[in-house]
C-alpha positions as CSV (number, residue, x, y, z in Angstrom):
1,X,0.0,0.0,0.0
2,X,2.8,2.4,1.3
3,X,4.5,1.8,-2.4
4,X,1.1,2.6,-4.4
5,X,0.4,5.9,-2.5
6,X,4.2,6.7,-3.2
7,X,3.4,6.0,-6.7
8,X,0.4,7.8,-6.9
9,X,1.3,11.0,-4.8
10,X,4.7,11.1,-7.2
11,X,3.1,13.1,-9.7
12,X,1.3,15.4,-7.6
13,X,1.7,18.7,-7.1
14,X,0.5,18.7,-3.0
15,X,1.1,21.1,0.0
16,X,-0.1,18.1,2.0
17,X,-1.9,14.8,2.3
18,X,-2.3,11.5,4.4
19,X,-3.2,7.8,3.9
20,X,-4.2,5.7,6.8
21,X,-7.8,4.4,8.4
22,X,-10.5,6.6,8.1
23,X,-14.2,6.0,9.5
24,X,-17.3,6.5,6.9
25,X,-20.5,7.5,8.4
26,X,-23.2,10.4,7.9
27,X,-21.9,13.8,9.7
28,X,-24.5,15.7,11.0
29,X,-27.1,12.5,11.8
30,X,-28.3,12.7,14.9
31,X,-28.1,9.2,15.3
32,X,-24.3,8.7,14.0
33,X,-22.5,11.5,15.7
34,X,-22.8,10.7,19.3
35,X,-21.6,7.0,18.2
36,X,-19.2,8.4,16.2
37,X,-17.4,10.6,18.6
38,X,-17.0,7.1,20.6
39,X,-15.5,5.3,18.0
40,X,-12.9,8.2,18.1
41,X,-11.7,8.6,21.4
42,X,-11.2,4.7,21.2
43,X,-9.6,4.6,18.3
44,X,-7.3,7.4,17.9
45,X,-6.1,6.2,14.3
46,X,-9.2,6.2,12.6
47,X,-9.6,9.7,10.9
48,X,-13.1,11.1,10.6
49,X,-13.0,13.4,6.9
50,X,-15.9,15.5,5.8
51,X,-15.0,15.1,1.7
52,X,-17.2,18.3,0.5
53,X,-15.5,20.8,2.5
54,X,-12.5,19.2,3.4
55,X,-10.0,21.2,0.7
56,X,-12.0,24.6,1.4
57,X,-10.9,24.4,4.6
58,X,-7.1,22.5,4.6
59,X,-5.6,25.0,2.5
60,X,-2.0,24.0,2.9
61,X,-2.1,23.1,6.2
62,X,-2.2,19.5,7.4
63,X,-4.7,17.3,8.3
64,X,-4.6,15.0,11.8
65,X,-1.7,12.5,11.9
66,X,-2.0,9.3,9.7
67,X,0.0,6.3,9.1
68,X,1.4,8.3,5.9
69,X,1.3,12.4,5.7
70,X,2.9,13.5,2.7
71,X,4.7,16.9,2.8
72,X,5.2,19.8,0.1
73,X,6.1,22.9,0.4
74,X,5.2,25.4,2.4
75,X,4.3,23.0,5.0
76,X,7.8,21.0,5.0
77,X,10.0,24.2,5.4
78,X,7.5,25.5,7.9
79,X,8.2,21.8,9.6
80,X,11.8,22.5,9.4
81,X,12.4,21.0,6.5
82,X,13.2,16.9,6.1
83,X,15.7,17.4,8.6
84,X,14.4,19.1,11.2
85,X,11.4,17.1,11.1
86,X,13.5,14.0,11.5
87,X,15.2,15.9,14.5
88,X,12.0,16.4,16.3
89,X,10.1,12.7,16.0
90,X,12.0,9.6,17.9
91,X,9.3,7.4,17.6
92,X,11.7,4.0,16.8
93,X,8.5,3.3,14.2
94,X,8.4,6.6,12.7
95,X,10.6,7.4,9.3
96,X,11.2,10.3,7.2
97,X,11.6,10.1,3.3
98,X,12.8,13.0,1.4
99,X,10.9,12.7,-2.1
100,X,11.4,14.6,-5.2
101,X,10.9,18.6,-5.5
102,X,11.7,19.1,-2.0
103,X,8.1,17.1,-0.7
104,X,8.5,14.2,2.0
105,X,6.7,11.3,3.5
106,X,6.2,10.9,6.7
107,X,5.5,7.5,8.0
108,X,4.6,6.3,11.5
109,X,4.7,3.0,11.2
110,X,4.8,-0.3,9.4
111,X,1.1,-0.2,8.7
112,X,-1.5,1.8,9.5
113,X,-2.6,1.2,12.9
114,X,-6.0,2.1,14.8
115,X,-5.3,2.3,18.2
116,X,-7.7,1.1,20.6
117,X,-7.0,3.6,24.4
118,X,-9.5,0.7,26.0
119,X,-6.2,-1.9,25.5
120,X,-3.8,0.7,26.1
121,X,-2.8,1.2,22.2
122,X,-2.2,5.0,22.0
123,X,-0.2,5.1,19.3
124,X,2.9,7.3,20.9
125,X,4.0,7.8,17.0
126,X,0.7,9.9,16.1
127,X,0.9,11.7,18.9
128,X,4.3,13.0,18.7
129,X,3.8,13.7,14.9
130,X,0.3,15.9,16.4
131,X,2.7,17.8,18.8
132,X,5.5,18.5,16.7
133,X,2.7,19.3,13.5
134,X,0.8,21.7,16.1
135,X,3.6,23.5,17.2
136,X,4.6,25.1,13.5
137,X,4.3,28.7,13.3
138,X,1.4,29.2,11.2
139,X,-1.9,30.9,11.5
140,X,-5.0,28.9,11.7
């Protein structure tokens, strides 16, 4: 999988984007949302995306962590560059891979992973890539 989404993203001229588990359901039904917002706080790896408005409101920032988060430019500069982002996550699972036209791919482990907090699965990987991706200096 990691391969094909290399493959596909090579062409692409992206600020951003991500590959990993994601949950489909209704947003906005009463009677998914509550369930939803469960499944969630489980399962911190599992991404919740709202397709229709998602790009209006990314712009070239980045979206949650994921098992893969591709990075362009600005985003990877604002990140420190390859380097610097490699400097900041020590996650023994997590690697950094420059890529062509200064972009890179940030993955957090061997496959994407959902967590599960009941178990104690937090994913320490995600959540250090959330903390160092948070702390860029960029306005919301």
């Amino acid at each position: 999988m990691r391969n094909l989404a290399l493959e596909l993203a090579a062409p692409l001229p992206f600020c951003s984007g991500q590959a990993g588990l994601s949950f489909h359901a209704m947003h906005g039904c009463p009677e998914t949302e509550e369930t939803l917002s469960q499944l969630c706080l489980r399962y911190p790896g599992m991404d919740v995306l709202s397709l229709r408005t998602l790009s209006w409101k990314l712009g070239t920032r980045v979206k949650g962590p994921a098992w893969l988060t591709f990075l362009g430019q600005p985003v990877l500069r604002e990140l420190g560059g390859a380097d610097g982002l490699r400097a900041r996550l020590s996650s023994p699972s997590t690697t950094i891979q420059r890529l062509e036209k200064e972009r890179a791919i940030v993955t957090l482990c061997t496959w994407p992973e959902a967590g599960n907090t009941g178990m104690g699965h937090h994913l320490p990987g995600y959540r250090e890539f959330a903390r160092v991706r948070e702390s860029r200096s960029v306005p919301r």
